[in-house]
C-alpha positions as CSV (number, residue, x, y, z in Angstrom):
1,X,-62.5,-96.0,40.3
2,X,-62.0,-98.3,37.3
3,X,-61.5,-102.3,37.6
4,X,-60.1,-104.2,35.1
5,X,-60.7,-107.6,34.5
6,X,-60.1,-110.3,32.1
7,X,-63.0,-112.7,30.8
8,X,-62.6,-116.0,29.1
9,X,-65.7,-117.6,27.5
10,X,-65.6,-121.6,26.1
11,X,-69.0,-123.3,24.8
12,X,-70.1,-126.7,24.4
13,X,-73.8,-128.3,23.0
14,X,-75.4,-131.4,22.1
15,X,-73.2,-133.1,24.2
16,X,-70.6,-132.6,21.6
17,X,-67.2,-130.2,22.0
18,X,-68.1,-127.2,20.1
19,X,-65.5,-126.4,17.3
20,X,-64.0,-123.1,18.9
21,X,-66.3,-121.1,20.6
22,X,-63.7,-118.5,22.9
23,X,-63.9,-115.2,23.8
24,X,-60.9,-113.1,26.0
25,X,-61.4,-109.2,26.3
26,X,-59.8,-106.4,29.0
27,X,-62.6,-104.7,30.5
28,X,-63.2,-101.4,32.0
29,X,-66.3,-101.2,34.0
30,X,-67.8,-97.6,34.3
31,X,-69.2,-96.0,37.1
32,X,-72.6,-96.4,37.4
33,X,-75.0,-94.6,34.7
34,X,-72.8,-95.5,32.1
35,X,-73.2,-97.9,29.2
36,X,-71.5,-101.1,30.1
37,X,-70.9,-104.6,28.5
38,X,-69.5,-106.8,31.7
39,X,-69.5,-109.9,29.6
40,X,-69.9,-111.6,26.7
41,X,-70.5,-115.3,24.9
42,X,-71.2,-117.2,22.1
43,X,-73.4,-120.4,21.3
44,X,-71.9,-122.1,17.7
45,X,-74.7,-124.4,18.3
46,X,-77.4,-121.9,18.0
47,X,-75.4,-119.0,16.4
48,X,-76.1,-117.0,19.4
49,X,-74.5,-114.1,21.0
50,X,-75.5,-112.9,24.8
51,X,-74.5,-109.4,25.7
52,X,-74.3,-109.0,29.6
53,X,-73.7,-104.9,30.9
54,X,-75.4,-102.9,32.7
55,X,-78.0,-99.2,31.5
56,X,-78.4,-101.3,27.9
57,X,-81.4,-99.4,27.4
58,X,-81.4,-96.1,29.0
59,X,-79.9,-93.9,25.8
60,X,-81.6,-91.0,24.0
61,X,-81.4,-93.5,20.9
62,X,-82.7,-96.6,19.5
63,X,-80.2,-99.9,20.8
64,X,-77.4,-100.4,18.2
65,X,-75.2,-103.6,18.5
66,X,-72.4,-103.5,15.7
67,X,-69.9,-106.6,15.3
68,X,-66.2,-105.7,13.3
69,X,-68.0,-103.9,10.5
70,X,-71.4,-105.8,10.3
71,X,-74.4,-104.0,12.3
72,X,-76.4,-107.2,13.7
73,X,-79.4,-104.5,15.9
74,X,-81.8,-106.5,13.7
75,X,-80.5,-110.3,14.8
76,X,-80.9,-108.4,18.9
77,X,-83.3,-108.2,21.6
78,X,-82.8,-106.9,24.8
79,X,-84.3,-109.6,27.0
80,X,-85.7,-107.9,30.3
81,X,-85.0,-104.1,30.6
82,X,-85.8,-104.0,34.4
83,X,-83.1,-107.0,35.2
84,X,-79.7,-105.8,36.8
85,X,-77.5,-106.9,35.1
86,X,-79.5,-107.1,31.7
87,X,-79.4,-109.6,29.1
88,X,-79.0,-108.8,25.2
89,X,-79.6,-112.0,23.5
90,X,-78.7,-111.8,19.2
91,X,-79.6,-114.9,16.9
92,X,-79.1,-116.0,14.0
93,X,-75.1,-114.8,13.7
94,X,-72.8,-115.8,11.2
95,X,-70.4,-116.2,13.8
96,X,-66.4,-116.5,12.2
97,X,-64.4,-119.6,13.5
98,X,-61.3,-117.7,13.8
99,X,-61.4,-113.7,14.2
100,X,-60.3,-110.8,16.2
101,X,-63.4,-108.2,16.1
102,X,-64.8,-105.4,18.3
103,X,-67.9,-105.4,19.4
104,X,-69.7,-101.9,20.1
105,X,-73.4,-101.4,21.7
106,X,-74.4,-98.2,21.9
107,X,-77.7,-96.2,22.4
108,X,-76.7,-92.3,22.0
109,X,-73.9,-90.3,21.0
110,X,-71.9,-89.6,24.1
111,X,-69.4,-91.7,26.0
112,X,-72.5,-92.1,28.3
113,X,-74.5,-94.1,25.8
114,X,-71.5,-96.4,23.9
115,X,-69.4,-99.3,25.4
116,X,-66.9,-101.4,23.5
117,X,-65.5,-104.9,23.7
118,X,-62.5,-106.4,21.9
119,X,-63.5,-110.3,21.0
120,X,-60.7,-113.0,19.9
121,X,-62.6,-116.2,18.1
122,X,-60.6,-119.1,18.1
123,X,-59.8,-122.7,19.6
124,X,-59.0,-123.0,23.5
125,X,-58.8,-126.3,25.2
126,X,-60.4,-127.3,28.3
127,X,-57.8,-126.4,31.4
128,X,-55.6,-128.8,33.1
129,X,-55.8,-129.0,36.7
130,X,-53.7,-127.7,39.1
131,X,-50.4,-129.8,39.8
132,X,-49.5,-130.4,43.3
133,X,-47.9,-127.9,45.4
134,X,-43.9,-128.9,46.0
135,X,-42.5,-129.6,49.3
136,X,-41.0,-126.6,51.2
137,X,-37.2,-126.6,51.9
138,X,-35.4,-126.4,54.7
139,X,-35.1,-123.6,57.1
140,X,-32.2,-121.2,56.1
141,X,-31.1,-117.8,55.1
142,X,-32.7,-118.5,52.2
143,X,-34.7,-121.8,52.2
144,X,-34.7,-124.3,49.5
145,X,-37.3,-124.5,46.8
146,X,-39.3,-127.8,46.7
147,X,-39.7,-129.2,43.6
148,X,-42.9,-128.3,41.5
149,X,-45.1,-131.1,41.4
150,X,-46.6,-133.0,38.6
151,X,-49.0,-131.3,36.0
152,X,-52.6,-132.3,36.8
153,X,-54.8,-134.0,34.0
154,X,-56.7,-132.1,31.5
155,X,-60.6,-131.6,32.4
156,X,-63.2,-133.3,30.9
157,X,-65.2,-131.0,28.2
158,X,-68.4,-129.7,29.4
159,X,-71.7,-130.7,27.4
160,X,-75.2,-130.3,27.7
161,X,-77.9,-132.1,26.2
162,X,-80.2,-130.6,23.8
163,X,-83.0,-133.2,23.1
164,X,-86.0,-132.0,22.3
165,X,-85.1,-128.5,21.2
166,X,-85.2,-127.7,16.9
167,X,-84.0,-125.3,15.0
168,X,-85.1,-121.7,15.7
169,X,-85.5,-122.7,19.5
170,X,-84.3,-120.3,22.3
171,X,-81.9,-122.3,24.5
172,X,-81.0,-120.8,27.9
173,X,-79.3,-122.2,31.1
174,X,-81.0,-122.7,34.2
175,X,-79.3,-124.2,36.8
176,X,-76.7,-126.0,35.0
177,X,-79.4,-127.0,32.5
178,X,-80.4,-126.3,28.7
179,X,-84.4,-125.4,28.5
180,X,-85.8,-124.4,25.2
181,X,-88.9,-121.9,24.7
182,X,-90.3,-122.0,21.2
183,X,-91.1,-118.8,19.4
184,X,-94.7,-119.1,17.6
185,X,-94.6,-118.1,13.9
186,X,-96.4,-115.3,12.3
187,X,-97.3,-115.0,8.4
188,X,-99.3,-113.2,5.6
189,X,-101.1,-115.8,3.7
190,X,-99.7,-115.9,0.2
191,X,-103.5,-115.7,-1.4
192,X,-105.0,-112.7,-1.1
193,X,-108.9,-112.7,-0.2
194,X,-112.4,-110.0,-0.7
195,X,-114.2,-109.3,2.6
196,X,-116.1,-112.6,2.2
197,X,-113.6,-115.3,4.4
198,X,-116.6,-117.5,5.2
199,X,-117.2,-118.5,1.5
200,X,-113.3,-118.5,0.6
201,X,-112.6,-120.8,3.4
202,X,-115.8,-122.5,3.1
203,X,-116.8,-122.0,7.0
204,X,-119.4,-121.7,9.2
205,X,-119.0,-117.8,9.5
206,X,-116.2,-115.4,8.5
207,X,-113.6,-116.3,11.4
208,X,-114.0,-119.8,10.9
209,X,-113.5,-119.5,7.5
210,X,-110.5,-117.2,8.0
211,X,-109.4,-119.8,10.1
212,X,-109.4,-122.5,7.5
213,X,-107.6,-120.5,5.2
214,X,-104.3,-119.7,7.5
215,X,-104.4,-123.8,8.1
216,X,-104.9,-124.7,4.2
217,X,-101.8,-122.4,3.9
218,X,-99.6,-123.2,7.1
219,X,-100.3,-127.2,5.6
220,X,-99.4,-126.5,1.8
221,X,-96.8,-128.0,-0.5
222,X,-93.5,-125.6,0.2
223,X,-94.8,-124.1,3.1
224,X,-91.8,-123.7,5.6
225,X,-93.6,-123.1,8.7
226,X,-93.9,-125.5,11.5
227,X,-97.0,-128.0,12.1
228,X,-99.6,-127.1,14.1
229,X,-102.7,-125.2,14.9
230,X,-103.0,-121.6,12.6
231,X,-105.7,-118.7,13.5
232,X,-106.4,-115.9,11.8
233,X,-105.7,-112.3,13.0
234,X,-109.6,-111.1,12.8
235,X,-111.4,-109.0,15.1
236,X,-115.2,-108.5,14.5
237,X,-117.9,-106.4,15.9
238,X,-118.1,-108.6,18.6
239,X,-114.7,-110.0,19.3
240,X,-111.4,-109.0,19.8
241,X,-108.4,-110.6,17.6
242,X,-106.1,-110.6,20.9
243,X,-108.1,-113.4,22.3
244,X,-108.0,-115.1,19.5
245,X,-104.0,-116.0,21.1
246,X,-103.7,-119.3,22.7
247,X,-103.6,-118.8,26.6
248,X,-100.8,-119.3,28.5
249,X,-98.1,-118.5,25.3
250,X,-95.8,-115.9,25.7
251,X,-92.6,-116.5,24.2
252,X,-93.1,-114.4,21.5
253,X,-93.0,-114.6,17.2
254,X,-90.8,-114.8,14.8
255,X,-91.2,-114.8,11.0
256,X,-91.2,-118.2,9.1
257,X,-87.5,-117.8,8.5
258,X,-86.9,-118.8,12.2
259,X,-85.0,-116.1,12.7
260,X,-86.3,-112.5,12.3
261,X,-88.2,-111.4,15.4
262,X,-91.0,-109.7,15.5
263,X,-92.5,-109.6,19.3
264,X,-90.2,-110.6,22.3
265,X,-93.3,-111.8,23.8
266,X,-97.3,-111.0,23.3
267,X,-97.2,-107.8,25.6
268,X,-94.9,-106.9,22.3
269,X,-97.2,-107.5,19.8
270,X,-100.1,-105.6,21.5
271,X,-97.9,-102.7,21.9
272,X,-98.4,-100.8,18.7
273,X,-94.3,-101.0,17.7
274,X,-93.0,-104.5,16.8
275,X,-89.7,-105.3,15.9
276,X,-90.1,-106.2,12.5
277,X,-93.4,-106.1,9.8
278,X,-95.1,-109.5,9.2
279,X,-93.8,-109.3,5.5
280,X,-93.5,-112.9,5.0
281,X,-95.7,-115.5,3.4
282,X,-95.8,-119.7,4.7
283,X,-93.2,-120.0,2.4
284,X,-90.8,-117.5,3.8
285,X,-91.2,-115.2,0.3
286,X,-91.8,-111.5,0.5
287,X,-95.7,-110.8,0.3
288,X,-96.8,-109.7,-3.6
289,X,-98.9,-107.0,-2.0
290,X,-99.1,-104.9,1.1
291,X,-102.9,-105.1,2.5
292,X,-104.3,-107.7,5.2
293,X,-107.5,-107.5,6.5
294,X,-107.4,-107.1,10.5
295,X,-110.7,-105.5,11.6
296,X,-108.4,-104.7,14.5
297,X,-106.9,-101.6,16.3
298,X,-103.4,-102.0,17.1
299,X,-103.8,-103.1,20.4
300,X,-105.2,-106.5,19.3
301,X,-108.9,-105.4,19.9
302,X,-112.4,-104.8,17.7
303,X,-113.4,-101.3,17.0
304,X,-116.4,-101.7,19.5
305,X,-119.6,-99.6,19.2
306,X,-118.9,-99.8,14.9
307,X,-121.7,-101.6,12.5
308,X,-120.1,-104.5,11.4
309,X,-119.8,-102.3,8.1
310,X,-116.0,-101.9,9.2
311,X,-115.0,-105.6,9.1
312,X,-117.6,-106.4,5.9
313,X,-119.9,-107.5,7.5
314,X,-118.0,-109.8,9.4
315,X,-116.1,-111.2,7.1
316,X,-119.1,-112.2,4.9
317,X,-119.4,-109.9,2.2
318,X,-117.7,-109.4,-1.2
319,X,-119.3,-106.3,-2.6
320,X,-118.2,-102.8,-1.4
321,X,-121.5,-101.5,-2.3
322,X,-123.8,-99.5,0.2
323,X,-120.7,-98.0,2.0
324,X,-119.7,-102.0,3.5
325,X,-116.2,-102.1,4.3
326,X,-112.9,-103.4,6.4
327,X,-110.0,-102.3,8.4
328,X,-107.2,-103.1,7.0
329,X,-103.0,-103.4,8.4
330,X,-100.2,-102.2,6.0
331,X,-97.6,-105.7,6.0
332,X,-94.5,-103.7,5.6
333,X,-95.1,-101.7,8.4
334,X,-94.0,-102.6,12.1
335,X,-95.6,-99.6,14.0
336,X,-99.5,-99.6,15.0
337,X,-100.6,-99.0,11.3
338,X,-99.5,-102.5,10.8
339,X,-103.2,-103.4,12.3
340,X,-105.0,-100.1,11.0
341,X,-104.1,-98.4,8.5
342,X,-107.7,-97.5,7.1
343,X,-110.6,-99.3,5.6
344,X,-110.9,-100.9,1.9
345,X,-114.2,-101.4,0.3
346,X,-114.9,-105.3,0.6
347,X,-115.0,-106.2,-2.7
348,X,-110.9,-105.3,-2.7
349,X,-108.4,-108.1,-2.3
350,X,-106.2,-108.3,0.8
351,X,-103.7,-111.4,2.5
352,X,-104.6,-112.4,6.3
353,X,-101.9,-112.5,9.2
354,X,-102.3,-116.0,10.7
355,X,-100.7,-117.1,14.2
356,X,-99.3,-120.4,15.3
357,X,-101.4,-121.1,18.4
């Protein structure tokens, strides 16, 4: 059996009325196994869209989320696949101030796998409340109507208060209140580097020296990334780039745009298929080249049992002679060759990933 119901959605932020931020749909929810959006709103304050159905992510096909005629699957993340219901969360929406627009999420090509839902954006004011109820007439035949009573006061707009959070934060609700988590950035130095980091970043050994450049280019003029600690994404023939990641992080990383995603959280980025290549440099510009050095399989560790040949020498050798050489990631890739994509001799130039600890 089918229920219909009707949803209305109003928003508010930074303890300020947001300028029109409603949604009103009819909606059919399926029986279960079926594709279904139950609910959706928007955020004006963080150009945010949440997407709340049910079987999101059980389709023969990779999760499509298409607004009026603009496909936004890139801006979306399906938040936890194992919650009932679950939670799409898309960011980084130009969201219109005043529009009728359907919005369709589908992950195959049957009625199994697609739901739609009809949004309206525009302005709605807070509700009045509800007027006294008028006295009851007499006794009778027909009894006389009381008199309706007066129209109650509007409500006061709801706000919450978004200290603390900046731009490119993720702002939830929990229990009436706004908590933000903080994506850590990811880039591809804008320099490109031979096998020998120590002398390039004048450091102690090759990972320190790695780790000097990623800061020197995280701390330079028109760098758009925000301050703080940088490491570089090394392994060596001892140690493993994974725990290289701060402890105890695991919001996930974004690009230095603030807004393309490319691991929901670390499980994401050791999981051989991000959601988007690291493809940017500190400055948010498309790399000039595609190689970074990595010494890494795509799992985040070392290629243990290998001479330190594979990672030149760990990281302190320029020359390519004598068979010395690195593993190396492909930037515009977002699947496992993104870490390994083969060795180059040492003496070749590559950029390194660096991480916001």
């Amino acid at each position: 059996m089918s229920i219909i119901a009707k949803q209305t959605i109003m928003f508010f932020a930074a303890g300020l009325l947001m300028a029109s931020a409603a949604a009103f749909a009819d909606k059919v929810v399926e029986e279960e196994g079926y594709l279904t959006i139950f609910e959706v709103s928007v955020d004006y304050e963080s150009s945010t869209m949440s997407i709340i159905g049910s079987d999101l992510n059980f389709g023969p096909d990779p999760l499509q989320v298409i607004l009026g005629d603009t496909d936004i699957s890139s801006h979306c993340v399906l938040d936890d696949p194992q919650a009932d219901p679950q939670v799409i969360f898309c960011h980084g929406l130009a969201l219109p101030v005043s529009a009728d627009l359907l919005l369709i999420v589908t992950n195959g090509q049957d009625a199994y796998h697609n739901d739609e839902y009809d949004l309206t954006f525009g302005a709605v004011g807070p509700q009045g409340i509800q007027g006294e109820k008028g006295e009851r007439g007499d006794p009778g035949p027909r009894g006389v109507q009381g008199e309706a009573g007066p129209q109650g006061q509007s409500g006061n707009n709801a706000f919450f208060d978004t200290a603390g959070c900046v731009s490119g934060d993720i702002v939830i609700i929990n229990d009436g209140k706004l908590e933000c988590f903080s994506r850590r950035v990811v880039f591809a130095t804008s320099k490109t580097f031979n096998g020998d980091l120590k002398a390039a970043g004048h450091g102690s050994n090759g990972l320190n020296g790695a780790d000097n450049l990623c800061q020197q280019a995280a701390d330079s003029d028109g760098s758009i990334v925000p301050p703080g600690e940088y490491v570089a994404w090394l392994s060596t023939s001892t140690g493993n780039a994974r725990d290289r990641l701060a402890p105890l992080i695991d919001d996930g990383y974004v690009l230095p745009d603030r807004t393309t995603i490319i691991a929901v959280n670390k499980s994401d980025l050791l999981s051989g298929s991000m959601l988007n290549p690291i493809n940017q440099d500190e400055k948010g510009t498309a790399l000039s080249s595609d190689n970074a050095w990595t010494g890494t399989h795509f799992d985040g560790t070392s290629f243990t049992g290998v001479s330190t040949a594979e990672t030149c020498n760990d990281w302190t050798t320029p020359s390519g002679l004598n068979g010395v050489s690195g593993i190396y990631g492909d930037t515009r890739l977002k699947e496992m060759r993104w870490n390994e994509e083969g060795t180059l001799p040492c003496d070749n130039m590559a950029h390194i990933y660096c991480l916001q600890q």
